[in-house]
C-alpha positions in Angstrom: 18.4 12.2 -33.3 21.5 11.2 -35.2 20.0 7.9 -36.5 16.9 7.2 -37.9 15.7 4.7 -35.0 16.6 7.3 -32.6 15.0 10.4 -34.1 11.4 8.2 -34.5 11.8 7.1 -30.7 12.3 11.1 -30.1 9.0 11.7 -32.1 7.0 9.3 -30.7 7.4 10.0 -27.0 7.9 14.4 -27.5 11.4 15.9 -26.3 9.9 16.7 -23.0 10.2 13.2 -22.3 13.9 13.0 -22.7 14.8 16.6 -21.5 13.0 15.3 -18.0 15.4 12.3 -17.5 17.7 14.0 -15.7 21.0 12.8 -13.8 20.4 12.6 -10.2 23.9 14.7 -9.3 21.8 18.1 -10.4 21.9 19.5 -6.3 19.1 21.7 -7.0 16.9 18.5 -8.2 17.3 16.8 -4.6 18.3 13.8 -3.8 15.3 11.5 -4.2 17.3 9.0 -1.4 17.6 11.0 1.3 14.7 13.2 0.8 16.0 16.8 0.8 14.9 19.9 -1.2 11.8 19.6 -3.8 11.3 16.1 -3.5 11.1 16.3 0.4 8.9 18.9 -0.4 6.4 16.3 -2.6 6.5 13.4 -0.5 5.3 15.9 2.3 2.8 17.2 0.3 1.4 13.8 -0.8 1.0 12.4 3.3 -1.0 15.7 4.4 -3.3 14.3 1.3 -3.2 11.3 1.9 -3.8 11.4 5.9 -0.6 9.7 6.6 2.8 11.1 9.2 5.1 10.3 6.2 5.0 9.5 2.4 7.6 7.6 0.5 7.7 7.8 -3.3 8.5 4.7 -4.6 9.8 4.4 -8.3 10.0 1.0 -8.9 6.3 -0.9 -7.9 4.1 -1.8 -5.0 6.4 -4.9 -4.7 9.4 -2.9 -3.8 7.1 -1.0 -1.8 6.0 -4.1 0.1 9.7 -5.3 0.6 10.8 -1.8 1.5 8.5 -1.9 4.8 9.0 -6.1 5.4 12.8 -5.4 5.8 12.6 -2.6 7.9 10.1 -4.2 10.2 11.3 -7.8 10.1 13.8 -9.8 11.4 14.3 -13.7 11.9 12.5 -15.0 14.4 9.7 -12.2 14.2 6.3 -13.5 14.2 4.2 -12.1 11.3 0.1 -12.9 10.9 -0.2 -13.5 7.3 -2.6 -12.8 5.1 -2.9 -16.0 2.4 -4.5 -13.5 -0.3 -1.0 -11.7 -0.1 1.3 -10.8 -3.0 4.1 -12.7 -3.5 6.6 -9.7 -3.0 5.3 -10.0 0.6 6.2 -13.8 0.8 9.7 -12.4 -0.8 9.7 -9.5 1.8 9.1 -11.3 4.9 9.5 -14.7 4.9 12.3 -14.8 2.4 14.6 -11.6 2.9 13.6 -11.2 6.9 13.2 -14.6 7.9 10.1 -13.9 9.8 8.3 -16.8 11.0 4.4 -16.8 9.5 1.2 -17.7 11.0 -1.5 -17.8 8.1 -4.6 -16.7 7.7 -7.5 -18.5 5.7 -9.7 -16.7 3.1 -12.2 -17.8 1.4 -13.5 -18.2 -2.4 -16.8 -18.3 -4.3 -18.2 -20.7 -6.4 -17.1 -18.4 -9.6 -12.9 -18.6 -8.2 -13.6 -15.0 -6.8 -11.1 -14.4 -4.3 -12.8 -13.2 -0.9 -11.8 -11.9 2.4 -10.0 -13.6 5.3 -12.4 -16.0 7.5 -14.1 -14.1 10.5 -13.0 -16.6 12.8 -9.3 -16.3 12.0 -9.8 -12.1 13.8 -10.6 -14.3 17.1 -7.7 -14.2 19.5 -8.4 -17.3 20.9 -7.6 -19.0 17.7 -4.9 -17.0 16.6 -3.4 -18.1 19.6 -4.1 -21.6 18.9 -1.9 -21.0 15.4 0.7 -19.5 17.3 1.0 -22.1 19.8 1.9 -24.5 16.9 4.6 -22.7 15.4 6.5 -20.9 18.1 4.9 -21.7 21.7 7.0 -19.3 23.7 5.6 -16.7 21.9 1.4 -17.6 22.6 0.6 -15.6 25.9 2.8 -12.7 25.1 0.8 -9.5 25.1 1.5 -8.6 21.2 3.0 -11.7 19.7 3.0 -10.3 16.3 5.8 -8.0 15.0 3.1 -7.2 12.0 0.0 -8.5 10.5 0.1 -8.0 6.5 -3.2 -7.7 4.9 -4.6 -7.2 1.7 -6.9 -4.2 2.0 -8.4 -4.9 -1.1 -8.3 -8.0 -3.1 -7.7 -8.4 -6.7 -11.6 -9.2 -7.0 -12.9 -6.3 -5.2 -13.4 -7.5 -1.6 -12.3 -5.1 0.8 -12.0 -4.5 4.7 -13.7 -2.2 7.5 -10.2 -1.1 8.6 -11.3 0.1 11.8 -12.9 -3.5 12.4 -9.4 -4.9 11.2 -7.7 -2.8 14.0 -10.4 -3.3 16.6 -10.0 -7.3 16.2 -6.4 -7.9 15.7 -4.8 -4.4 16.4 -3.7 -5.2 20.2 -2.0 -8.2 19.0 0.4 -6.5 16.8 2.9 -4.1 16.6 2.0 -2.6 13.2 -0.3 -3.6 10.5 0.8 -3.1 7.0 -1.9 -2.8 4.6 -1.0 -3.9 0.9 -3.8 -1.4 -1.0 -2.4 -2.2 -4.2 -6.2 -2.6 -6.1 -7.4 0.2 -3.9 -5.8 3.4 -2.3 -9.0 5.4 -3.2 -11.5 4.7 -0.9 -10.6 7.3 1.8 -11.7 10.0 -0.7 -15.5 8.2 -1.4 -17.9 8.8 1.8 -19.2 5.8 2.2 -15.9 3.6 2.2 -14.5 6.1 4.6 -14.6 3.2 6.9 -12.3 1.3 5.1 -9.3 3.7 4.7 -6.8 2.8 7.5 -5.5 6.6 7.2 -8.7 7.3 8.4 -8.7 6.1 11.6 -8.2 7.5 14.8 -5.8 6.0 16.6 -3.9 6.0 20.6 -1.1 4.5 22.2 -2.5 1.1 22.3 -3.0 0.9 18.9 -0.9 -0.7 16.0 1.6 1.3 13.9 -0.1 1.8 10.3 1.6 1.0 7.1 -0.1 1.5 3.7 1.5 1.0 0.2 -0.5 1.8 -3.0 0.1 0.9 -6.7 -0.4 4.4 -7.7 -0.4 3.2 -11.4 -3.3 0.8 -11.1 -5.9 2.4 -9.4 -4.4 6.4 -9.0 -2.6 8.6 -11.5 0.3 7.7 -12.6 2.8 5.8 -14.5 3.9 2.0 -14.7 5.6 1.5 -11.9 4.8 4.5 -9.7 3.9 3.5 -6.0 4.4 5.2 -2.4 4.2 3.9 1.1 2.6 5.9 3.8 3.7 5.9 7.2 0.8 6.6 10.0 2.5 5.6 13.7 3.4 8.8 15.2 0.5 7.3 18.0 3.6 4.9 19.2 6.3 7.3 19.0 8.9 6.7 22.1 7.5 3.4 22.3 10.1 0.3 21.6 8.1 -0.7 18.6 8.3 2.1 16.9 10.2 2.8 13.5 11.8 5.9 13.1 12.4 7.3 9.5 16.4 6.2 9.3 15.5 2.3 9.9 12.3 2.9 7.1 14.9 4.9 4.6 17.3 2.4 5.2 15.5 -0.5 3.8 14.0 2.2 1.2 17.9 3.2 -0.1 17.9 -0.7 -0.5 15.4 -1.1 -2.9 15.7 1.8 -4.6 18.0 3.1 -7.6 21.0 5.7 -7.5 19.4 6.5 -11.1 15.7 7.4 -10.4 13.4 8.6 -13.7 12.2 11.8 -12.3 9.3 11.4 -14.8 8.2 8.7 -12.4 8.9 10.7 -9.0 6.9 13.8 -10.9 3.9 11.6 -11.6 3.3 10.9 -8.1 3.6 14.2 -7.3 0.7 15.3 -9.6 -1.6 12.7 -8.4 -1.2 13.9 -5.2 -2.6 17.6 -6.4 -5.1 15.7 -8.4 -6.4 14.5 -5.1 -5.9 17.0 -3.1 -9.1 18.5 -1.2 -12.9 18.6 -2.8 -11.4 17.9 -6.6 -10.2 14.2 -5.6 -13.8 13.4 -3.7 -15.3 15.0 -7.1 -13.3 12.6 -9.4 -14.1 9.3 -7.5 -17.7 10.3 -7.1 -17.5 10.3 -11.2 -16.3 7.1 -11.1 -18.4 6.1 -8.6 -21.2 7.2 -11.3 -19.9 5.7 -14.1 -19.7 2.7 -12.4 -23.5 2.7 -11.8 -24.1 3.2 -15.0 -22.3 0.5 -16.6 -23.7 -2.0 -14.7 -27.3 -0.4 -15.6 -26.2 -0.7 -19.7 -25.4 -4.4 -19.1 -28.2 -5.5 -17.3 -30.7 -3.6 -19.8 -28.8 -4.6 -23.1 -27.0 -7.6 -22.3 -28.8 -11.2 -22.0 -25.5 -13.7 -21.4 -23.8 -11.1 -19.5 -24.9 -10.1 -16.3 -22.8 -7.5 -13.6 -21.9 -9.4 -10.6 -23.7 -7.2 -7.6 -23.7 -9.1 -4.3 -27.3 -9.7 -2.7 
């Protein structure tokens, strides 16, 4: 507040703002990189909401997100099924940083550039075997070839998966599936897209390992930049594929700051209790509404506009 820039910066954004950015060293804040005290307390909080084993708060974007989980599951030589609808941080991620080797999957798009799902013959073994026989063909009549599949639960357009048809189809192929639900993350709490949460499912030993990561800013509550990852695999735990929390953290210490905002870490937190129980079903049933009605106002008032609702 001793110079004039400074004091109008102070009254724009409200001293709580500033009185929040706090330096990490404060013990009884908890140390946001190893999980302890009241932010192990959150994060904990935010996977019994969210359905999943563990919760990582992420304060730097779904793309660090994405990298987090690509380095602590990949290594060179790893063969990865690869979603061609994918964010670029998970071409950075896996093929880049971990040296994975990809086999892609096609997807399709509209006449309007709309980007669709993944072709349904590309979820047929037989020709994912075919693609896998091309790039690495010791690997084609192993059991689970892939180390993960990355998909894009929802794409930037709107089109999104049946998880449990996802898992059904490709799930005994692959260690773990990592879901990128950056444009979604809010379907678990709307009944009739329950089918499409992959923190839904009910899973078993023969299953893959589950990994979701949400841009909690886009589509959720909270700030630029705020994202988490959610850990479901406790299904495979003892078995050889399994990642245990000091593999996931260490990638996650990787990509994350030794000078975290704690605004950022206490914005996930609250939309966590936002969604928490019947009041986060109630608040995407409004949108849910809304939604309706806006596409009821444009086709009644509008004549060169029209809603785009598939047949």
């Amino acid at each position: 507040r001793r110079h004039p820039a400074g004091n109008q910066f102070v009254e724009y954004f409200g001293e709580a703002l500033f009185r929040a950015d706090l330096c990490n060293a404060d013990v009884a804040m908890g140390d946001l990189l190893i999980h302890e005290g009241a932010p192990c307390i959150a994060q904990q909080h935010a996977a019994k909401v969210f359905n999943a084993d563990k919760t990582y708060f992420v304060l730097n974007g779904t793309s660090s997100s994405n990298k987090v989980v690509l380095n602590a599951l990949l290594t060179p030589g790893d063969l990865v099924l690869f979603d061609r609808n994918n964010h670029k941080s998970n071409h950075h991620g896996a093929l880049l940083q971990a040296g994975a080797t990809p086999v892609y999957l096609e997807t399709a798009r509209n006449p309007y550039g709309f980007i669709g799902g993944i072709d349904a013959h590309c979820f047929e073994e037989s020709y994912l075997r075919e693609l896998i026989a091309e790039v690495a063909p010791q690997r084609a009549k192993e059991a689970r070839p892939f180390r993960l599949a990355v998909i894009q639960l929802g794409t930037y357009d709107g089109t999104i998966y049946n998880a449990r048809q996802v898992v059904d189809k490709i799930g005994h192929l692959c260690d773990y599936i990592l879901f990128d639900s950056a444009w979604v993350g809010y379907e678990q709490f709307i009944p009739m897209m329950a089918d499409c949460s992959p923190l839904l499912l009910d899973l078993n030993e023969n299953d893959p390992g589950i990994l979701v990561t949400q841009s909690v800013h886009k589509q959720q509550a909270g700030f630029s930049q705020t994202s988490q990852i959610h850990k479901k695999d406790s299904h495979i735990k003892g078995q050889q594929r399994y990642v245990p929390h000091k593999r996931m953290n260490n990638a996650f210490m990787m990509h994350a700051s030794t000078s975290p905002f704690y605004p950022l870490f206490a914005a996930l937190y609250i939309n966590a209790k936002m969604h928490e129980g019947v009041s986060g079903r109630n608040m995407w049933m409004d949108c849910v509404v809304n939604g309706i009605n806006a596409r009821k106002l444009i086709l009644d008032n509008c004549q060169h506009i029209r809603p785009f609702v598939p047949e």
